[in-house]
C-alpha positions in Angstrom: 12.2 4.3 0.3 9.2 3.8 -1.9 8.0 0.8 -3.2 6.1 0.5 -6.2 2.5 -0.3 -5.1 0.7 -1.2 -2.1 -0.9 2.0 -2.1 -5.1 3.9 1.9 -7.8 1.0 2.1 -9.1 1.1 -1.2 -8.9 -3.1 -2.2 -5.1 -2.2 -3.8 -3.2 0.2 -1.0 0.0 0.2 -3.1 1.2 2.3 -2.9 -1.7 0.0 -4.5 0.2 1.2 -6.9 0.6 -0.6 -1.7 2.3 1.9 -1.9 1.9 2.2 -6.7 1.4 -1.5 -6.4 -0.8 -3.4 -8.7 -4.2 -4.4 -8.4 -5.5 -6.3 -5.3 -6.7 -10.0 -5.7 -9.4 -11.7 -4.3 -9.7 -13.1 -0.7 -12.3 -15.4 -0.7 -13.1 -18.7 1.6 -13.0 -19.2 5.1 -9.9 -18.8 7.6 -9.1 -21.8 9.2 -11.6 -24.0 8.4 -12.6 -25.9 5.3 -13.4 -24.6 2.0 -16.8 -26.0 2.1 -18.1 -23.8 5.1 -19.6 -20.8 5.5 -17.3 -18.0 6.9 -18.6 -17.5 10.6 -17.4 -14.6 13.1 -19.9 -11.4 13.3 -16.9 -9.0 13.9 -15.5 -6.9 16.4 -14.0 -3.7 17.7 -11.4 -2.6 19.7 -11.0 1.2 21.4 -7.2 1.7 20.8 -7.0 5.0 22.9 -7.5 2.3 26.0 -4.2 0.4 25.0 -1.9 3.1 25.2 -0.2 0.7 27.9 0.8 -1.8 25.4 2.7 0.2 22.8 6.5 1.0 22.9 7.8 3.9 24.2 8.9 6.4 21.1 12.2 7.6 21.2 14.5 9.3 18.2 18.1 8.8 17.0 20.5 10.7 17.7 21.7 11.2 14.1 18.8 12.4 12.8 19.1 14.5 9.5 17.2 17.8 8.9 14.9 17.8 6.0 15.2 20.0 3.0 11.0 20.0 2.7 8.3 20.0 5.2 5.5 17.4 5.1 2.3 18.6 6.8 1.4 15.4 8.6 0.7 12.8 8.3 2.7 13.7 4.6 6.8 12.9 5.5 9.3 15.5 5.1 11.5 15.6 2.1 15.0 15.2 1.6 16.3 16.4 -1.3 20.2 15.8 -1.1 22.0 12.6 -0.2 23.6 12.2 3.0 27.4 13.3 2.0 28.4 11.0 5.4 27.3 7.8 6.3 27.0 6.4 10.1 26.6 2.4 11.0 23.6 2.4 13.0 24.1 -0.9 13.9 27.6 -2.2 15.5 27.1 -5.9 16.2 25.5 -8.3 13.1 22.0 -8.7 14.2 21.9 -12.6 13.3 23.4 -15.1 15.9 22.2 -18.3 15.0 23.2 -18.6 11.4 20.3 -20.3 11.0 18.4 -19.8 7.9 15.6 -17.3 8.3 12.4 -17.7 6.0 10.1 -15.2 4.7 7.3 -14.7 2.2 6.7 -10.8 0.5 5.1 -9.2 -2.2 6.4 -8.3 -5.4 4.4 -6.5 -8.1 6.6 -6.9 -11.7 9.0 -9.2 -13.0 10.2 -11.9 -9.8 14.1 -11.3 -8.6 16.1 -14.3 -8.7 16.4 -16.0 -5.7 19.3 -15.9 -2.9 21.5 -18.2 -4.9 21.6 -16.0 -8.0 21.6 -12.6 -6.1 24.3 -10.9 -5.2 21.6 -8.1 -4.0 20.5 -10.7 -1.1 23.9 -12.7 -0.3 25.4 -9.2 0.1 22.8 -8.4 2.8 22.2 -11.5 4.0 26.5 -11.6 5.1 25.9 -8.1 6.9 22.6 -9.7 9.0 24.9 -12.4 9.9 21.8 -15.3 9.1 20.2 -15.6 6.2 17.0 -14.5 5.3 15.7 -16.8 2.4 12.7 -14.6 0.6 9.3 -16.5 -1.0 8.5 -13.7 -3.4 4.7 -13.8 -4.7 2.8 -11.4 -7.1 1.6 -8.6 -5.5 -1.4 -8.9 -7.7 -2.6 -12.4 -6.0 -1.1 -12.0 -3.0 -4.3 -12.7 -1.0 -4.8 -16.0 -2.7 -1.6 -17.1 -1.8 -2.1 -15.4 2.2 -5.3 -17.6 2.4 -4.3 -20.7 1.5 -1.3 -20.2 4.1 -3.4 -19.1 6.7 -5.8 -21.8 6.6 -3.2 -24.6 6.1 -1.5 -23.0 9.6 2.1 -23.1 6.8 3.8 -19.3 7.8 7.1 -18.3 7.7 9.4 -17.1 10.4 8.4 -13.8 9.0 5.2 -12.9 7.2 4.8 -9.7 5.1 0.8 -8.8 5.2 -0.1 -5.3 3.2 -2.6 -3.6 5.3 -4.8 -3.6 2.1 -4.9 -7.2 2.2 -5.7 -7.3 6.3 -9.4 -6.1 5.8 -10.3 -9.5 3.3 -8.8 -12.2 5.5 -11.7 -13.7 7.2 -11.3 -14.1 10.8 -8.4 -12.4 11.0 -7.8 -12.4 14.4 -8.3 -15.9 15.1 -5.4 -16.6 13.1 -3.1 -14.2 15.0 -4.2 -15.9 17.9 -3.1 -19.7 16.1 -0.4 -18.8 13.9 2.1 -15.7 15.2 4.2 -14.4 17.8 2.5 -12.1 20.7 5.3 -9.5 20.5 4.0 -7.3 23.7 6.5 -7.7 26.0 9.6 -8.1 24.0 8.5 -3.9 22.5 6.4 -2.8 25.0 7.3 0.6 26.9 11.5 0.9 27.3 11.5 -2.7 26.5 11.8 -1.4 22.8 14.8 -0.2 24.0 16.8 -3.3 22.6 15.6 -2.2 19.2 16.5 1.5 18.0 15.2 1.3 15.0 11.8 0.5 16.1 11.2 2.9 18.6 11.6 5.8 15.9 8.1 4.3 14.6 5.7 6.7 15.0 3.4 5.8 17.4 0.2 5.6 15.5 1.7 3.0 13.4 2.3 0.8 16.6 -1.4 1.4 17.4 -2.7 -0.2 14.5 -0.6 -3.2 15.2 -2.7 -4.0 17.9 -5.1 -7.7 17.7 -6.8 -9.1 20.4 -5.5 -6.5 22.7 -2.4 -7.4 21.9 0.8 -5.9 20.3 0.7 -8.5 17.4 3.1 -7.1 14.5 5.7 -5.1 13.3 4.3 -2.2 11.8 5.7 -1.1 8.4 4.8 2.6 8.5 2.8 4.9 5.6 5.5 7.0 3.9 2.6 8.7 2.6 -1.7 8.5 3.2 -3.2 8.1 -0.1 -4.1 5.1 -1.8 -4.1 6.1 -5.4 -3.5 9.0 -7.7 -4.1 9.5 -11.1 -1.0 10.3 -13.4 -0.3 11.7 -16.8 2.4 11.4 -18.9 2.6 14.8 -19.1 5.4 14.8 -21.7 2.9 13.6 -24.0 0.3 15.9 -23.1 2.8 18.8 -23.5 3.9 17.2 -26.7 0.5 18.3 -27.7 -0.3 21.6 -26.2 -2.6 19.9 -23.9 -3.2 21.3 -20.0 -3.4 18.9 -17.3 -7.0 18.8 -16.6 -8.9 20.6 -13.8 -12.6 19.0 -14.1 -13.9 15.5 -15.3 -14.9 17.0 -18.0 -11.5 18.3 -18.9 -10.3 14.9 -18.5 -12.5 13.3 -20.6 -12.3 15.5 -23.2 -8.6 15.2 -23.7 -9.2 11.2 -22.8 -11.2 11.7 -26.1 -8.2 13.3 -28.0 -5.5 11.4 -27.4 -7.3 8.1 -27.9 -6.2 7.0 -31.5 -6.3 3.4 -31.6 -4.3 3.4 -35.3 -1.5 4.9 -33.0 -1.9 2.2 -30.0 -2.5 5.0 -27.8 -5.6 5.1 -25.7 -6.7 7.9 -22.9 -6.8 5.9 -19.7 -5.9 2.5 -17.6 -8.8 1.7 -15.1 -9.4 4.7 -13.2 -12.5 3.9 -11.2 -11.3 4.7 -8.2 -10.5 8.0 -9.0 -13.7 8.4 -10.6 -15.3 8.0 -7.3 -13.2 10.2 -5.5 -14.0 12.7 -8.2 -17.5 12.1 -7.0 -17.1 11.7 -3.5 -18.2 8.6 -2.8 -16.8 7.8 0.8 -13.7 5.9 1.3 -13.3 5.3 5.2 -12.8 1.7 6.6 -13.3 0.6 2.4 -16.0 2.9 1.8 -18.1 3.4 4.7 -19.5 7.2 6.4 -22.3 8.3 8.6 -25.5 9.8 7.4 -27.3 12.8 8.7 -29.2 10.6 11.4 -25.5 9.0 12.4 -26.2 5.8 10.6 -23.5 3.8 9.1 -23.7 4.3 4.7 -21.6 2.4 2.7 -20.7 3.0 -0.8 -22.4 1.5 -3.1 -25.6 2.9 -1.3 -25.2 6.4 -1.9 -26.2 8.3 -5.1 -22.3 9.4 -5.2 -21.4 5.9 -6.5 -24.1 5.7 -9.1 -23.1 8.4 -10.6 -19.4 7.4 -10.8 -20.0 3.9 -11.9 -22.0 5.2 -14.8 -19.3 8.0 -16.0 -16.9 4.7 -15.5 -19.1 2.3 -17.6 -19.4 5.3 -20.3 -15.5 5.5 -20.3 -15.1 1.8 -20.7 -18.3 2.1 -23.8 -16.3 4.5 -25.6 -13.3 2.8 -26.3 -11.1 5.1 -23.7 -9.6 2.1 -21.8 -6.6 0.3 -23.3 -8.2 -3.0 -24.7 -5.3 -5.1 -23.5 -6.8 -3.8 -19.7 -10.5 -4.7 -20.7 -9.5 -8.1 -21.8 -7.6 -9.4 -19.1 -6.2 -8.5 -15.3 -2.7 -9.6 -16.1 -2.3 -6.8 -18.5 0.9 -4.6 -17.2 -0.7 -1.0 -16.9 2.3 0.1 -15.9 4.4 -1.4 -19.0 1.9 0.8 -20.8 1.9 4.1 -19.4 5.1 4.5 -18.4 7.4 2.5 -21.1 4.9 2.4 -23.8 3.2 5.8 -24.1 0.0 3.5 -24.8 -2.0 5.2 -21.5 -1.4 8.9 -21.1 -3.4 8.3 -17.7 -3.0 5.9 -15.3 -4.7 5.3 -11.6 -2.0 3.7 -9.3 -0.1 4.4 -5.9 1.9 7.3 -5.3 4.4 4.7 -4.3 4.8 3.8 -8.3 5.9 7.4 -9.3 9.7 8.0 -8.4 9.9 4.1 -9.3 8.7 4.3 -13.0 10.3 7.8 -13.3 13.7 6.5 -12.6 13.9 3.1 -14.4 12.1 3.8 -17.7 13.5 7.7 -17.9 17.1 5.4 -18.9 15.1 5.0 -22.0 13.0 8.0 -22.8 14.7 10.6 -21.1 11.7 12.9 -22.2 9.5 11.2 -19.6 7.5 13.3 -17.2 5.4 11.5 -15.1 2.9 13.7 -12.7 0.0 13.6 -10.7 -3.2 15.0 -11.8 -4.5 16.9 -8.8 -7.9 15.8 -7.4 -10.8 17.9 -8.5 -14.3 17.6 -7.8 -17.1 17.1 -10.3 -19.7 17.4 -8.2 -18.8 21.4 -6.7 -17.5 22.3 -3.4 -13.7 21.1 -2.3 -12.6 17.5 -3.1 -12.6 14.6 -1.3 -9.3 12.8 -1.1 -9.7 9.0 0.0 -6.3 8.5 2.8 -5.8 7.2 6.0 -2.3 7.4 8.1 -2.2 3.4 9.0 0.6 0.9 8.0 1.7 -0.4 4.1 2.7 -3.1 5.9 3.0 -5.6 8.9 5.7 -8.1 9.6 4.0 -11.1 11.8 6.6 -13.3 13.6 5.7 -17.6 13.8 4.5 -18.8 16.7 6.2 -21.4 19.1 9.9 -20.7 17.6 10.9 -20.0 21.3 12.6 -16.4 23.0 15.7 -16.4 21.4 15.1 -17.0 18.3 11.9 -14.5 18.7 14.6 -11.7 19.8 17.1 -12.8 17.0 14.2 -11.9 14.8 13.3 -8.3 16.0 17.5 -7.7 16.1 16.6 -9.0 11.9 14.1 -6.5 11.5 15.4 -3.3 13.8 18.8 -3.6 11.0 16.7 -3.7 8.2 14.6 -0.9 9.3 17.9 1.6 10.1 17.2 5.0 8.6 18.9 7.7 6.0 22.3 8.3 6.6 22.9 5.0 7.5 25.0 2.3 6.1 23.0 -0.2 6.9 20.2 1.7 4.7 22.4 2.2 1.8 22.6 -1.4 1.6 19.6 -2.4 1.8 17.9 0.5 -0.5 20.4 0.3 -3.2 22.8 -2.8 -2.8 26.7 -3.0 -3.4 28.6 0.1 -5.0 30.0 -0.6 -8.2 27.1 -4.0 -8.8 23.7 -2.0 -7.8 24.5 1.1 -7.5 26.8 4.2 -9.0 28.5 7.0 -6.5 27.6 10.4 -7.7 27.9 13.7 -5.8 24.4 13.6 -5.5 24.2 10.4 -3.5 23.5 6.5 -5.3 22.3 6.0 -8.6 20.7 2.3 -9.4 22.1 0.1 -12.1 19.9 -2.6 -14.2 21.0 -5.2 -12.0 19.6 -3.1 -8.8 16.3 -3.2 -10.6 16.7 -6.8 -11.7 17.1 -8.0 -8.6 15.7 -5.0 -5.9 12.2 -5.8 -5.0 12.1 -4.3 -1.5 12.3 -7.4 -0.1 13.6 -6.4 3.2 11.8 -3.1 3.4 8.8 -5.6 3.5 9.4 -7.6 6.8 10.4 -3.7 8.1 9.6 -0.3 8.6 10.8 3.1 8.9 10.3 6.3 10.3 9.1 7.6 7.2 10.6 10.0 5.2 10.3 10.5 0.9 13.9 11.0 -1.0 16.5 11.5 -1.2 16.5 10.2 -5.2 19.6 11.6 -7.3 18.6 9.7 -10.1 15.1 11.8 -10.0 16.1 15.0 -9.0 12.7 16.3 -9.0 10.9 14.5 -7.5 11.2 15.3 -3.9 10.1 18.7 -4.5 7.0 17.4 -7.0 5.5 15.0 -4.5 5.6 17.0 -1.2 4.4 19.5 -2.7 1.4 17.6 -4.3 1.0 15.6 -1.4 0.8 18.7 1.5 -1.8 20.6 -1.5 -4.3 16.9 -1.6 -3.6 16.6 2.4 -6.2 19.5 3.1 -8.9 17.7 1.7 -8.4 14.3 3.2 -11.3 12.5 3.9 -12.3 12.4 7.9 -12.8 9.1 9.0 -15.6 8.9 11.8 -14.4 5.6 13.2 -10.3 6.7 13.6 -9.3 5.1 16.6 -11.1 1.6 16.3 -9.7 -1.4 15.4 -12.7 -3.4 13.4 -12.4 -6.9 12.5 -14.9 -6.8 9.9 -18.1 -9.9 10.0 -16.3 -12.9 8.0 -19.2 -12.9 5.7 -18.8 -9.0 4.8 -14.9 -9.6 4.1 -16.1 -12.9 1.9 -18.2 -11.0 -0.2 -15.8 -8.1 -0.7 -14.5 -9.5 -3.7 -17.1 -11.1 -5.1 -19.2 -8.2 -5.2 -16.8 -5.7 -6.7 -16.4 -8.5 -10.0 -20.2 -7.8 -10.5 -19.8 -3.7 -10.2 -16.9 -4.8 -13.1 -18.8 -6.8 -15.1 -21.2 -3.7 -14.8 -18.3 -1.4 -15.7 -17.1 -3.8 -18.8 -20.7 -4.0 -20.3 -21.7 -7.9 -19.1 -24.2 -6.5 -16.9 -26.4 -3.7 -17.4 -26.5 -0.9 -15.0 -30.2 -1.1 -14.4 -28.5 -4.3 -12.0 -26.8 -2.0 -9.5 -30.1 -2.3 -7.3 -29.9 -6.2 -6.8 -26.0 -6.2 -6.4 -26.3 -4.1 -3.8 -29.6 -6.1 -2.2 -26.7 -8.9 -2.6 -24.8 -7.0 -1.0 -26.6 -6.6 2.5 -28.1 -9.5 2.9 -24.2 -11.3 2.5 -23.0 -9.1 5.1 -23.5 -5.5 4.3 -26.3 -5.2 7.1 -24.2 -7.3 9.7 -21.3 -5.2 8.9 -23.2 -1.9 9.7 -24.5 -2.6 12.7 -21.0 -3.2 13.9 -20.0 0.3 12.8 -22.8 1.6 14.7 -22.3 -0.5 17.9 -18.4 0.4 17.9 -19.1 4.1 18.1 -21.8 3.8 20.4 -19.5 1.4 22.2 -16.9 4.2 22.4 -19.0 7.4 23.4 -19.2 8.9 19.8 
């Protein structure tokens, strides 16, 4: 399963889109201390390759299903053709207690009704045997929310963090250490054993849920390692005899003919990120790389970015972006491209695609959404921003003692069972006959599955990763592996794979702040000629503090 957003690191891994989800908020302030202070904490690293000893031993089901299309890693195979036969993965109801189990995720579009008015969740919720009651926040200010949890010490039994949001929580690791669950030794080698489910994870995925030196979290793996992608609606572009573009100059000079304002119809949503991709600017660890001399570069230092923030601002000058967009963040991008027709390009997660396909094709059945591939506009092969880390991970309280701890992981291992499952079925598309359709092809989603499906326990989860199978996109399958293993080849190298880095406070407290003056820059409330001093900002509020913690960790580590 897909969601629709969270997004690699860019500030929105949706499938930012997190996975398609929408745009990242701001995480300002603090953790764990009062809003008045300065953030403190100069960062650290961790070598993961010297906890192998912590992580869980991998181990695969027995029932696994042979994909229809080969993912060249880390891209997931494909599976183009429902399971005709379904297996329970799971014999005995995970839940024991019958004690209500609380919960906070994301949720990027309209909020599903809560457990009382969801047959989705009381239908799951009977098969776990407790109750999982779900705090559903927007995905788009799902930071804000995160922080003023965190630093009021107020979790859930079960936390949902995006990975996208992990690199702009101050002191990150402090909190683990206050707030949640040290889950080594109930996963750790065979000890995972008592889990299934989780010991498919791939084992990268449980590296990267290590703090402290410590196995911290449930990971939620990637289903796929790109942060965004930039999609047309090519049945509009067809409609007009127009070619998906090949250069930034193609694009924009389409973006310049099917912007008609008279027709509500503009060119592009914000597409900035992909604008720097198209440039090259450097995307690992949020947009750091090493020069010729080996030292540490971020982003906004290079000449790459210059160049893309100016093609952005000119975008944004010329009247290509849709106004709604310019004028406010709670604008619905998606709502626009994909129900609309008012963006015929849109920057989100890859997460998004098979998601807006399906619903709003009910309507338009003309729709073609695709993925523009990446190009460069500088010469040479493109750069493609991606990492293979977690959407997702699923933190556990602290302090609620070992059996409710284990009654938790039981929780998770069901909700994580894979294809071919019942216990997938379920949670993927709900009850036949309320959420879903029988087909020969496999499940087809009614309104109330969208109404009230928000991937709510994909989110305190995980999966070995797979994309499809999706009968009510038959396409698809085919469409994204294929773009996916064609974009893999040029995936960004990322000199500092391997290290865990718990960015300075003060670097992850300006994140934010400094990326609303490059958008006032964008949006025409600052001139251009002010990149220089934003980025002087910039280092002085933890830019330089930041770097020298790159360069220390891969001294550190022999690199």
């Amino acid at each position: 399963m897909t969601p629709q957003n969270p997004g690699a690191k860019a500030s929105r891994r949706h499938f930012l889109g997190l996975v398609g989800l929408g745009t990242a908020a701001a995480a300002g302030g603090p953790l764990l201390a009062g809003c008045s202070e300065k953030p403190a904490g100069t960062g650290a690293a961790q070598n993961l390759d010297k906890l192998a000893n912590l992580l869980p031993t991998h181990k695969d089901l027995a029932q696994s299903i042979k994909p229809d299309v080969l993912g060249t890693r880390p891209v997931p195979d494909g599976y183009t053709t429902y399971p005709g036969t379904l297996v329970d993965a799971i014999t005995e109801r995970p839940g024991t207690s019958g004690k209500q189990i609380t919960a906070m995720t994301p949720a990027w579009g309209p909020a599903p009704p809560g457990i009382a008015q969801s047959a989705y969740l009381q239908a799951v919720n009977a098969e776990l045997g407790t109750p999982v009651n779900f705090t559903i926040q927007d995905g788009n200010t799902y930071a804000d929310k995160l922080n003023a949890m965190l630093g009021a010490r107020d979790v859930p039994d079960l936390l949902c963090i995006p990975g996208w949001e992990v690199e702009k929580i101050p002191r990150f690791s402090e909190a683990i250490k206050v707030l949640f669950e040290d889950l080594t030794d109930h996963l750790r080698g065979d000890a995972v054993n008592a889990y299934p489910m989780l010991a498919t994870f791939p084992t990268g995925s449980w590296r990267n849920a290590i703090w402290n030196e410590r196995l911290a979290a449930v990971p939620n793996p990637t289903d796929g390692p790109f942060p965004y992608a930039l999609f047309s609606r090519k049945d509009l572009l067809d409609a007009r005899s127009l070619a998906t573009p090949t250069s930034l100059d193609e694009l924009l000079t389409i973006g310049r003919q099917v912007t008609d304002p008279a027709k509500n119809v503009w060119a592009f949503s914000d597409i900035f990120a992909m604008i720097q991709m198209y440039h090259k600017v450097p995307g690992s660890k949020g947009g750091w790389r090493l020069k010729s001399d080996g030292t540490p570069e971020f982003k906004y230092e290079t000449p790459e970015f210059r160049q893309a923030l100016e093609v952005m601002a000119k975008i944004y000058r010329d009247g290509l972006v849709h106004p709604d967009l310019v004028a406010s963040k709670g604008a619905d991008s998606v709502q626009l491209f994909a129900k609309n027709g008012a963006i015929v390009f849109t920057q989100n997660g890859v997460g998004f695609w098979q998601g807006a396909q399906a619903e709003h094709q009910k309507v338009n059945p003309s729709l073609n959404i695709q993925p523009v591939p990446v190009f460069s506009a500088t010469g040479g092969d493109p750069l493609v921003w991606g990492d293979d880390e977690p959407i997702s991970y699923t933190f556990v309280k602290k302090g609620l003692g070992k059996d409710r701890v284990e009654e938790l992981l039981r929780i998770i291992n069901w909700c994580s069972a894979p294809l071919g499952s019942q216990e997938a079925q379920l949670r993927d598309y709900g009850v036949e006959g309320k959420h879903h359709t029988r087909t020969p092809n496999g499940p087809v989603k009614t309104d109330l599955a969208f109404k009230e499906i928000a991937n709510q326990y994909f989110f305190i989860s995980g999966r070995n990763p797979t994309i499809g199978p999706f009968p009510d996109t038959p396409n698809f399958v085919r469409d994204a592996v294929a773009y996916s293993n064609e974009m893999v080849k040029h995936l960004e190298k990322d000199p500092w794979d391997g290290l865990k880095l718990e960015m300075p406070a003060t670097y992850k407290a300006n994140q934010v702040p400094t990326e609303d003056k490059f958008t006032d820059v964008l949006r025409g409330r600052r001139p251009l000629s002010d990149l220089d001093s934003i980025v002087q900002e910039w280092k002085a509020n933890g830019g330089d503090e930041a770097r020298q913690l790159l360069a220390t960790a891969l001294s550190e580590a022999g690199r």
